[in-house]
N, C-alpha and C positions, 0 to 999 in steps of 0.2 A: 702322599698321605701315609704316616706309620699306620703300621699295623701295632694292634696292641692287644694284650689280654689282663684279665683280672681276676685278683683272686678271690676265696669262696666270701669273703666279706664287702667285693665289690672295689676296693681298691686297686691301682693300675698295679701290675706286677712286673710286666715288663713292652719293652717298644722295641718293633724289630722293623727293619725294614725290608723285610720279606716273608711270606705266611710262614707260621713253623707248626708243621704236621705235630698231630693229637691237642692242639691248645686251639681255645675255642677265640676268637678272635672279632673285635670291630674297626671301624676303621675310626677315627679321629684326625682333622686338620693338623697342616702342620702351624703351632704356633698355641693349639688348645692347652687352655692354661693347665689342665689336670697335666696333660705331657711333659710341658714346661717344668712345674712341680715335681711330675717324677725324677726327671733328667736332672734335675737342680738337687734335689736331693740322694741322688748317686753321683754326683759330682763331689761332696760335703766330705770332706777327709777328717777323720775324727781321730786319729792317731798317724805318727811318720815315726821312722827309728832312729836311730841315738844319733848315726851319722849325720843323718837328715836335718834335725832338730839344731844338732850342732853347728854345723855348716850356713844355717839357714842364720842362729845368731849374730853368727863371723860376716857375713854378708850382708846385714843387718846392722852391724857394729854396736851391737849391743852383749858382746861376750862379756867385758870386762863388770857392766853393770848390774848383768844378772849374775856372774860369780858373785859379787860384793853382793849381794841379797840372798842368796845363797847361802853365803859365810854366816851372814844374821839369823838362820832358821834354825830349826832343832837340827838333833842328827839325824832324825829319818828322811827329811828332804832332803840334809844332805847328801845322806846316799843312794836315796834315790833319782837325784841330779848325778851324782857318777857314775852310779852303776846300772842304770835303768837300761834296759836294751831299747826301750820304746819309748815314746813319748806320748801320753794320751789326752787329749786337748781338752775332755771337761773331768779331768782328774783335780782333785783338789789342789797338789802342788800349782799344776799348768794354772788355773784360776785366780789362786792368789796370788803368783809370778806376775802374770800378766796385767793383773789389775793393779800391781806395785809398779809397773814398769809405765802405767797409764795409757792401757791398749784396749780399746773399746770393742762389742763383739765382731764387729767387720776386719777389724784389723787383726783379731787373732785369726777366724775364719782364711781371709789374705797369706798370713805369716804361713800357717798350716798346708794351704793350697801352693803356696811356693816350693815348702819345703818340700812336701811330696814329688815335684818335680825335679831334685836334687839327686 
């Protein structure tokens, strides 16, 4: 069973699997959807960096399609398509890229969780 704690509003804050001295602690099954929910939502990668972002396109084969959309934007997306050290997933650029490229939200959440792994 994790151990878990919550904060002053009652929401899980963290799941440990061993008591952690000063945090007030209950127990919950393993599979309790509140846990599930936390764990899923610290999984959720909401930004990767430039390399990441990069690589993940190349690998994806979708480099050349999203230059060419790219090239179509003003010039602040485009420079912040070059020059962005980061890439952040519900950034306006990232939303409308994505919804030109016809990537529904699972598939950018996917694309993200990949690249992060890069």
């Amino acid at each position: 069973m994790p151990f878990i704690s919550r904060s002053v509003d009652g929401a899980i804050d963290g799941v440990f699997e061993q008591p952690q001295e000063g945090r007030a602690e209950e127990f919950l099954p393993i599979g309790d959807p509140d846990v599930i929910a936390f764990e899923n939502a610290a999984l959720m990668v909401s930004s990767v960096s430039a390399r990441q972002f990069r690589l993940m396109l190349r690998r994806a084969g979708l480099v050349d399609a999203v230059k060419a959309w790219v090239a179509q934007q003003d010039g602040e997306t485009q420079d912040a398509f070059e020059y962005s050290g980061t890439f952040v997933k519900d950034s306006p650029m990232m939303v409308a890229g994505f919804a030109a490229m016809g990537f529904g939200q699972q598939q950018v959440d996917d694309f993200f969780t990949a690249a992060a792994q890069l």
